[in-house]
N, C-alpha and C positions, 0 to 999 in steps of 0.2 A: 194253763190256758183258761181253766174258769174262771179261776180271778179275774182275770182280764174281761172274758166276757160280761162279767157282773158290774165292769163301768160305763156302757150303757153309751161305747163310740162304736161306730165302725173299724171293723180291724182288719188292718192289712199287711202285709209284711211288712212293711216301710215303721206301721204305727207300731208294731211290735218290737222292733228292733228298739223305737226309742224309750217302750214302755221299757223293755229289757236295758237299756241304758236306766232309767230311773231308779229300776227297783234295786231298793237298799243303798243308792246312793247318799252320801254322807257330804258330798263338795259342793253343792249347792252351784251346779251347773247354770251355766247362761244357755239362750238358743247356741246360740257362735257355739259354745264348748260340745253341745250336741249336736247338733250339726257336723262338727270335726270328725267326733268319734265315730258317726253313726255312719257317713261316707264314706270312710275306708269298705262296710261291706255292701253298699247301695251308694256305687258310685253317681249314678243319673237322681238320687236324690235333689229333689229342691231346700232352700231355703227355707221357700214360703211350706213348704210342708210340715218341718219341725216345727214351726211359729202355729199352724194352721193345727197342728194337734195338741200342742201345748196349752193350746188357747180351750181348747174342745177341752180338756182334761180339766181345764181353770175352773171352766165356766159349769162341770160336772160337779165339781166340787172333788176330785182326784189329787188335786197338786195344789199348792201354795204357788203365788207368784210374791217373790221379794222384791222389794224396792229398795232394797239398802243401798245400793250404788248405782246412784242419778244416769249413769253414762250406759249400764245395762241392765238388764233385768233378770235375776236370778231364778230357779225354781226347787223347791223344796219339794219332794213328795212323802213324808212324813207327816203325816195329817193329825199324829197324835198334838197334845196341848203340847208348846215348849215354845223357850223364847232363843234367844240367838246373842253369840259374842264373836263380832269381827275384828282381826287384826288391823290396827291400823297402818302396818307398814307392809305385808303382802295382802291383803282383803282375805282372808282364807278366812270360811264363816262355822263356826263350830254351834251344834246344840246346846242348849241348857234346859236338861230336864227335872226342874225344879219351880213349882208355883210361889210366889212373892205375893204375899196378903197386903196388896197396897189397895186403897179404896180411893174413889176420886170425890172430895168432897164435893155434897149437894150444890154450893153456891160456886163452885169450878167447873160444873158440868154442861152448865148451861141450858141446863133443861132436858139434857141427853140420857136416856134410860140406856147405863153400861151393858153391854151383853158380853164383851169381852175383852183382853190385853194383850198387847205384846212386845213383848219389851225385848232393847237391843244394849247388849253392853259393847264397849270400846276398849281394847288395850292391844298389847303386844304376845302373837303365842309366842310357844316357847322356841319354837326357830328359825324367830325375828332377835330374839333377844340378845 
């Protein structure tokens, strides 16, 4: 329960339930997907509530929001460094916790002082294949 309080929302059942959905999750959940889970035990759950805490936790600096699929918006709560490899034939989106020494040359960057990366690979897991 301290952890929690140490991110600096209001907490309420509702937001704990989803903090508790988050934590340690590895599937990189949409709202929709929390949403689902989170309403079996807070049936009178809103919508706009998961969006409306996810956003609080975004904007805390709590959670990653992904953009790797145009159609929804994923969230990461792994806040350590790492990059991402998505299936392309189920979207199922796995870690890579491994840094890639890539540097963006000066006359690429356009004038932009890098502060950081992240990089997305693409293929097939293993039970697509």
């Amino acid at each position: 329960m301290e952890r929690y309080r140490r991110l600096n929302i209001k907490l309420t059942p509702q937001r704990l339930a989803i903090l508790k959905h988050l934590e340690g999750n590895k599937a990189h959940p949409s709202a929709d997907e929390i949403y689902k889970s989170v309403k079996k035990k807070y049936p009178t759950m809103s919508f706009a509530t998961i969006y409306n805490t996810l956003e609080a936790l975004k904007e805390k600096g709590n959670i990653r929001e992904l953009k790797i699929d145009p159609a929804k918006k994923r969230y990461d709560p792994d806040m350590s460094p790492h990059h991402h490899i998505i299936c392309t034939k189920c979207s199922s989106i796995f870690d890579v916790y491994k840094d890639f020494d890539i540097r963006l040359p000066e006359e690429t960057a356009g004038g932009f002082k890098v502060s950081g990366k992240n990089i997305e690979f693409f293929g097939t897991c293993r039970k697509c294949k």
